[in-house]
PAFIDREN-891078 format. One record per residue (C-alpha): residue in three letters; x, y, z. Coordinates in steps of 0.02 Angstrom, whole numbers, padded with zeros to 5 digits, always signed. Layout:
% PAFIDREN-891078
ALAXYZ...
% end
This chain:
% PAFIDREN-891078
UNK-00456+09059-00747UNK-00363+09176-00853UNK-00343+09188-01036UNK-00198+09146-01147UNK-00157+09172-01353UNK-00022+09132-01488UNK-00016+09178-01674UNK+00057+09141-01846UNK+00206+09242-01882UNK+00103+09332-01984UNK+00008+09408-01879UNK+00085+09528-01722UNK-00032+09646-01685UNK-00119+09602-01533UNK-00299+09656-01616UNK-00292+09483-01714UNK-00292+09392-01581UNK-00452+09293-01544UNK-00454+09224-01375UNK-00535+09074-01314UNK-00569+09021-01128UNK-00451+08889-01071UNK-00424+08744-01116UNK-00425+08793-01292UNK-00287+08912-01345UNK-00325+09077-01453UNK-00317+09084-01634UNK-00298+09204-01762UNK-00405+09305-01903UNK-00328+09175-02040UNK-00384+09172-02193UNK-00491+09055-02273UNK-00378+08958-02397UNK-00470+08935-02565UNK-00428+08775-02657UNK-00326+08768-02799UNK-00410+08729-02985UNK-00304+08626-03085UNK-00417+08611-03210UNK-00406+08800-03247UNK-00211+08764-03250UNK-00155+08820-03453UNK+00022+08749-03447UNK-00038+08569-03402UNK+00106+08468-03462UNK+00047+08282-03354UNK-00088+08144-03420UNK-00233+08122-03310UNK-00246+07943-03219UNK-00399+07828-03229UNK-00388+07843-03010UNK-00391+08042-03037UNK-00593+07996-03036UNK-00587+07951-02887UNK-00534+08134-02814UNK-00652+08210-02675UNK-00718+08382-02656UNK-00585+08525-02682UNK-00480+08562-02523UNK-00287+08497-02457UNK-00313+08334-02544UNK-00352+08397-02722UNK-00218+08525-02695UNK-00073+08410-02629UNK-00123+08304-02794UNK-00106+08442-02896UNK+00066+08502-02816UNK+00139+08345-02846UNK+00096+08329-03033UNK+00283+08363-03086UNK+00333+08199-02988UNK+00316+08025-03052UNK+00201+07959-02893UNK+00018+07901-02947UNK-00119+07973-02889UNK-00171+07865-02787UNK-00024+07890-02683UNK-00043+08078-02678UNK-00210+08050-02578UNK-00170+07928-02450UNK-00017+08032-02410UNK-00138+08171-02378UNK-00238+08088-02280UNK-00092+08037-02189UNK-00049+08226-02162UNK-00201+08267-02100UNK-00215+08132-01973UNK-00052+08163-01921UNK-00088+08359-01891UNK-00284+08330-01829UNK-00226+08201-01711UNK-00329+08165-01546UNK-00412+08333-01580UNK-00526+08261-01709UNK-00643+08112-01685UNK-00783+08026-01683UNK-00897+07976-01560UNK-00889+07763-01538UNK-00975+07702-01396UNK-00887+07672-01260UNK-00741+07760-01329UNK-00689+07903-01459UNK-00633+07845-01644UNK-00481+07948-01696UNK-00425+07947-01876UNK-00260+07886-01839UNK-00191+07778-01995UNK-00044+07651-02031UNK-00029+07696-02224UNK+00090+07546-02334UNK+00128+07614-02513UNK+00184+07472-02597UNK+00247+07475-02797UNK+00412+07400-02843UNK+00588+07509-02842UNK+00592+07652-02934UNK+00439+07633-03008UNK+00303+07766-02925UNK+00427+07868-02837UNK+00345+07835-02654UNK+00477+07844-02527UNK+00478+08032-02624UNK+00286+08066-02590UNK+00308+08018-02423UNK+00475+08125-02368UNK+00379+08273-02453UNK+00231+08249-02337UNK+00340+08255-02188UNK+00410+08378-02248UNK+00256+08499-02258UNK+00205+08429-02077UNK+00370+08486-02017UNK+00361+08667-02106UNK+00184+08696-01985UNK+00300+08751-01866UNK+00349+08908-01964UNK+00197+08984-01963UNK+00152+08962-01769UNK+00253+09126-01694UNK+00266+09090-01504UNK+00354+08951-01418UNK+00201+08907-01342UNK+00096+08878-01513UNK+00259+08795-01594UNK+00259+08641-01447UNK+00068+08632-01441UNK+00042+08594-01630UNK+00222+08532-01672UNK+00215+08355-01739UNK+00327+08239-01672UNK+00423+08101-01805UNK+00493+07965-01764UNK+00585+07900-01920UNK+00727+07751-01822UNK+00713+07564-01829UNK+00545+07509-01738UNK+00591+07443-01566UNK+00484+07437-01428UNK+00610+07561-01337UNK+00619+07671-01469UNK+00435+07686-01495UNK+00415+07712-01299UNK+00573+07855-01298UNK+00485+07941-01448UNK+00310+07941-01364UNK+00362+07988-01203UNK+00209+08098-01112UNK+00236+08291-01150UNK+00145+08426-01028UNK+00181+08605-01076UNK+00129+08726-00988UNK+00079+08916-01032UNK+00122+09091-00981UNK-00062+09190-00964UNK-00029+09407-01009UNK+00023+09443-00827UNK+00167+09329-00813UNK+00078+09185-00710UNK+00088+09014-00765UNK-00082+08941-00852UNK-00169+08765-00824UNK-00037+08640-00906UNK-00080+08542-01055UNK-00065+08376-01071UNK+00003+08332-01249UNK+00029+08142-01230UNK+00115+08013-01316UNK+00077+08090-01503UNK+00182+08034-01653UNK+00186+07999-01853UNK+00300+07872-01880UNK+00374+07920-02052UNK+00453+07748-02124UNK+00498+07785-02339UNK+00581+07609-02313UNK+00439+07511-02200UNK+00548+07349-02218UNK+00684+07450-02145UNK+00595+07521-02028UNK+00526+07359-01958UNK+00675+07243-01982UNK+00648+07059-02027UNK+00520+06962-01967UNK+00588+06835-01857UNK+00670+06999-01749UNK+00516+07092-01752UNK+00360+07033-01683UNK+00371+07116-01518UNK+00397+07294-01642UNK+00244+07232-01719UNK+00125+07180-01576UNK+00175+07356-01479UNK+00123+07448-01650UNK-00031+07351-01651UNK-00105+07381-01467UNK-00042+07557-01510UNK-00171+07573-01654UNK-00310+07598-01538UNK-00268+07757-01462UNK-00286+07712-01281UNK-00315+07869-01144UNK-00190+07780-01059UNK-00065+07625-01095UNK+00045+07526-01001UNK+00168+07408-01028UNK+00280+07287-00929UNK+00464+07246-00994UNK+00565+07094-00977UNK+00638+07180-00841UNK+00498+07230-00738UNK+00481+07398-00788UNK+00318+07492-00814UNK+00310+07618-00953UNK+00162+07713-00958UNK+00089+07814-01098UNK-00062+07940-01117UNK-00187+08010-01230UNK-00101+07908-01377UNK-00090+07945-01546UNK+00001+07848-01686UNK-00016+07866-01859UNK+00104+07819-02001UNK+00174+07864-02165UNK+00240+07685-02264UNK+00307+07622-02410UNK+00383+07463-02465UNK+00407+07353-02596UNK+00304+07196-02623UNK+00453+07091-02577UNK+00488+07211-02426UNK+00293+07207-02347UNK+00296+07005-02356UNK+00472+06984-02280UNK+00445+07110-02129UNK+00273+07062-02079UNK+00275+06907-01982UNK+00134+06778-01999UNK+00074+06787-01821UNK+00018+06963-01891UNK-00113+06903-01961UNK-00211+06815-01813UNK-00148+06969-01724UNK-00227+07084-01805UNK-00070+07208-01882UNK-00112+07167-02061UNK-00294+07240-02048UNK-00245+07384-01976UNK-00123+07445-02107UNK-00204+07522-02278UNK-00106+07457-02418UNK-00094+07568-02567UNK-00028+07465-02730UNK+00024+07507-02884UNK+00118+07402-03030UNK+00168+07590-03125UNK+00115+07776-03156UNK+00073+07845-03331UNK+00186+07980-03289UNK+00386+07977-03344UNK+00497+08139-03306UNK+00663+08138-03348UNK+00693+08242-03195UNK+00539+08304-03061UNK+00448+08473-03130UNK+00385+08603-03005UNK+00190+08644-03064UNK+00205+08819-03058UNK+00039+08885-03011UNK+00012+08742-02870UNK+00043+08794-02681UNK+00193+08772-02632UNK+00268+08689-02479UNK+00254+08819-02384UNK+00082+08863-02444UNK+00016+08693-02409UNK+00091+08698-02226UNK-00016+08845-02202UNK-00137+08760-02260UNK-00123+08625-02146UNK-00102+08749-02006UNK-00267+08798-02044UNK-00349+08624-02050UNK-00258+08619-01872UNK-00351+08768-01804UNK-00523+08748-01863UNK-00529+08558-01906UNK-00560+08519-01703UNK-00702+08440-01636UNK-00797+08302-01632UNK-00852+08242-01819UNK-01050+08187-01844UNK-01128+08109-02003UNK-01281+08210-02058UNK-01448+08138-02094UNK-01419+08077-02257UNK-01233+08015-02223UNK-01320+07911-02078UNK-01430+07820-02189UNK-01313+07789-02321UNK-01206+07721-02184UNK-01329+07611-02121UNK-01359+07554-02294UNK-01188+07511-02346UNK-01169+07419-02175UNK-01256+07261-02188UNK-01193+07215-02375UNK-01005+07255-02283UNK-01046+07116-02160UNK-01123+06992-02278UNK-00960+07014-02371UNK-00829+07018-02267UNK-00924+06825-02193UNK-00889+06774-02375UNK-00707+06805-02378UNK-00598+06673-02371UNK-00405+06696-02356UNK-00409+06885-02363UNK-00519+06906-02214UNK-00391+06972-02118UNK-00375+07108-02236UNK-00527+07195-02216UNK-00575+07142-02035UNK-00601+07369-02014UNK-00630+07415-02197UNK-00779+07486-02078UNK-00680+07582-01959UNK-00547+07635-02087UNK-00700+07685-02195UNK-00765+07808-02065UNK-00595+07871-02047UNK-00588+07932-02223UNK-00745+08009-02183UNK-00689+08126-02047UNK-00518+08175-02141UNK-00590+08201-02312UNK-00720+08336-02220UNK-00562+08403-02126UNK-00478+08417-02299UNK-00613+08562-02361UNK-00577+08713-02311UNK-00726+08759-02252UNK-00802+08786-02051UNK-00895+08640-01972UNK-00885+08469-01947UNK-01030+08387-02010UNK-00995+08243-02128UNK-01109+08250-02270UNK-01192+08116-02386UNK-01049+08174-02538UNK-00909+08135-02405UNK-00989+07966-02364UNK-00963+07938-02549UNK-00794+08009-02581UNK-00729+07889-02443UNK-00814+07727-02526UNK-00746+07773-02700UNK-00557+07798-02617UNK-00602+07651-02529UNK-00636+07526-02641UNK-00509+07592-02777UNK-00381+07557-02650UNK-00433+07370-02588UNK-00457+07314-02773UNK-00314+07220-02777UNK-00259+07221-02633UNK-00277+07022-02609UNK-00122+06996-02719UNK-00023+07117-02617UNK-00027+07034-02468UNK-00044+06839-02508UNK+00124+06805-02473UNK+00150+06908-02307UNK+00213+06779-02182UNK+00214+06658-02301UNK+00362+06514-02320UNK+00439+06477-02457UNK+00362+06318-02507UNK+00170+06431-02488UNK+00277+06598-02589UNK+00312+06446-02731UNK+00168+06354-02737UNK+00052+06507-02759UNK+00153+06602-02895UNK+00154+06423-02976UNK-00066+06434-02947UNK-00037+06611-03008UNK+00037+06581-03192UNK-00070+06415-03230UNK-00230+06502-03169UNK-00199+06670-03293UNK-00150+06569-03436UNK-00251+06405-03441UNK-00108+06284-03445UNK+00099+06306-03442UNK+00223+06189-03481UNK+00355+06120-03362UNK+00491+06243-03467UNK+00392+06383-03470UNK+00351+06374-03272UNK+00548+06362-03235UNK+00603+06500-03374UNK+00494+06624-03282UNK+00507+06606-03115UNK+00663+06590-02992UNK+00669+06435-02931UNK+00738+06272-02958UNK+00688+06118-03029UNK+00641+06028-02853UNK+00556+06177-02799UNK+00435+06197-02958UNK+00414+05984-02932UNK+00354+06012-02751UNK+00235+06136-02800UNK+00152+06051-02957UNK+00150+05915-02858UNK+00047+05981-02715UNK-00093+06063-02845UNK-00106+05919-02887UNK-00140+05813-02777UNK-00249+05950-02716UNK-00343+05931-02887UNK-00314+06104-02963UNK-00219+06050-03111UNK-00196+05913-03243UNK-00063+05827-03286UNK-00040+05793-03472UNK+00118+05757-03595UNK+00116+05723-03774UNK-00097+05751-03763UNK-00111+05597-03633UNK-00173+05606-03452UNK-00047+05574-03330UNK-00066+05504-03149UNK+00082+05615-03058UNK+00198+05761-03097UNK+00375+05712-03173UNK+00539+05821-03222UNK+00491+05815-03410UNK+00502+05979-03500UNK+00339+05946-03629UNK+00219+05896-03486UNK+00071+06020-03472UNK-00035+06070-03333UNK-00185+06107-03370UNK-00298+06221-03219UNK-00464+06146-03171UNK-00487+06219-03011UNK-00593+06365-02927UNK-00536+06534-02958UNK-00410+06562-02808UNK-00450+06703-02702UNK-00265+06816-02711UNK-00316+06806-02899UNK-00522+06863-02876UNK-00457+07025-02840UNK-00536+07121-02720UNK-00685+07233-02794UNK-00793+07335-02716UNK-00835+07328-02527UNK-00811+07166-02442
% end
């Protein structure tokens, strides 16, 4: 078969062309991007963060952290929103191998702080943002379509998921005119979702949204699907990954219960924060970061030379195989957070593949410092996570009674006043819920320094907790 080739804009001249047989396309002589050194940086005007230790070798990652120093989202949300990037412009041309199938680094990313606090709907736009700019430095129209990322940024309905993903073939012009072999660019997307709860809708609407994005997750070769009025849509080589955030409130009032037997809630990595060390009046540009424009390129290079299948080397494999086991032990321990990390594994090797993507350096062998990187990120980010996501799907009755478990756990005992002066609820409601500790024998009853047999309205009485430690309150440290 013949031969065909694009470039960056940057390069014209046909002797920079490097062509590959179909069904690759040709590439270009691009440079080698060199990461940035903040530390070297001698205008440094932001406070390093206690999760800045948990950075991974120079590349993108390190150098979309550093861009974004000027901006009042944590760390910890610079990286995931990297990651996110990466997956999103890897796609299915990354993996790796998972008997019987391929394991693609797709990811459903949920930053979650509360408004206005860590700036994360901004993190996330500005990720798009450099996705989108790719486009810019791929010259042809051919190059533009085959790499262009496709957004999809409307409410989540199962039509408008199937309209955005609908199968693309494109097919190429070789030198003489003739048309190439087409290529079959499937039903690829990064959903980009600043407001998740928005993006979702509420709960009781939004559990056929929900169970499409979960059978989605796998990234079937090919997936069908039967509407209510007998219509097959059918969708290939899929790829979904998304960019999140939300408030606390938000993620528990959009994400139905039957998520969790179903599986949605383990598949989304939820990145918390309660506040940033960082406070700017207004955003500051860091001078002597890349750019947008230069991180794009960037990208555009992970694109081009970040294909292939991903393997662990020797000493990745047995630290693998090491970690393993105590992951399994674990995650049989877990109690009402199960759910949570039912593919801490999978996500885990994820991480793997994109943080070797993220150097900028040839080859695809993930090695032993890798393995590592992606436990540290990994086990920063789950810490807490427990808390997070207690309430999701929960009623109100279960939202009262464990904020009421909550504040008599932490402090040893509360009185009736001070349990109704800091929380939101009424009277009845904060009855209903000492009640049920109660008689579930986590707390005792006492008022004026006497045992009593049942909770009353009176302001003095105390409750004292006697209890085990609850597990939303354990925290989550470490691998499961």
């Amino acid at each position: 078969m013949g031969k065909m080739s694009f470039s960056l804009n940057k390069f014209e001249n046909e002797k920079d062309l490097v062509e590959i047989e179909e069904p690759m396309v040709s590439v270009v002589k691009f440079d080698t991007p060199v990461a940035a050194k903040e530390e070297d940086d001698p205008d440094k005007f932001w406070k390093e963060e206690e999760w800045d230790a948990n950075l991974p070798n120079p590349g993108f990652i390190t150098d979309f952290v550093y861009t974004n120093r000027g901006i009042e989202s944590p760390t910890s949300f610079c990286v995931w929103t990297a990651l996110g990037i990466i997956s999103a412009a890897l796609r299915r041309n990354a993996w790796l191998d998972w008997h019987p199938n391929k394991l693609f680094a797709n990811l459903y990313l949920s930053l979650v702080s509360e408004p206005r606090i860590c700036a994360k709907s901004t993190i996330i736009n500005y990720g798009a943002k450099v996705l989108s700019t790719t486009t810019d430095y791929l010259a042809d129209s051919f190059s533009k379509r085959f790499y262009k990322v496709r957004f999809m940024r409307n409410k989540a309905t199962p039509e408008g998921l199937f309209d955005a993903m609908a199968p693309i073939k494109l097919t190429p012009k070789r030198a003489d005119g003739s048309a190439g072999q087409p290529f079959d660019l499937g039903s690829q997307i990064c959903i980009v979702a600043p407001e998740l709860s928005t993006f979702l809708g509420k709960q009781k609407y939004n559990e056929g949204a929900i169970e499409l994005l979960t059978s989605l997750f796998d990234c079937d070769e090919v997936w069908s699907y039967t509407n209510v009025k007998n219509k097959t849509v059918t969708l290939r080589k899929v790829f979904v990954t998304m960019l999140g955030a939300s408030t606390p409130d938000g993620l528990q009032d959009s994400i139905p219960f039957s998520a969790f037997g179903g599986g949605f809630l383990s598949r989304i990595v939820v990145v918390a924060e309660q506040g940033t060390m960082r406070q700017f009046p207004e955003p500051k540009v860091v001078p002597r970061a890349p750019d947008k424009e230069e991180l794009a390129r960037r990208i555009v290079w992970i694109m081009l030379h970040g294909q292939g299948e991903y393997r662990m080397t020797a000493g990745a494999r047995k630290a693998y195989y090491a970690w393993y086991p105590k992951f399994k032990t674990g995650l049989g321990r877990k109690d009402g957070n199960k759910h949570v990390f039912a593919r801490y594994d999978n996500t885990l090797l994820k991480l793997c593949l994109l943080l070797r993507a993220s150097r900028y350096s040839e080859g695809t062998d993930i090695t032993i410092k890798d393995f590592r990187d992606a436990v540290k990120i990994m086990e920063a980010t789950y810490r807490d996570v427990g808390k997070v996501v207690a309430n999701v799907g929960a009623t109100p009755f279960i939202k009262n009674l464990r904020a009421a478990e909550e504040k008599i756990q932490l402090a040893g005992k509360r009185t009736r006043r001070q349990l109704l002066t800091g929380m939101r609820w009424s009277a009845t409601e904060c009855l209903l819920a000492l009640n049920q500790l109660y008689q579930e024998g986590k707390i005792e009853v006492r008022k004026d320094g006497k045992e009593q047999t049942r909770v009353t309205r009176s302001g003095p009485e105390v409750y004292i907790w006697k209890g085990r430690p609850s597990h939303n309150l354990q925290g989550q440290r470490g691998t499961p």
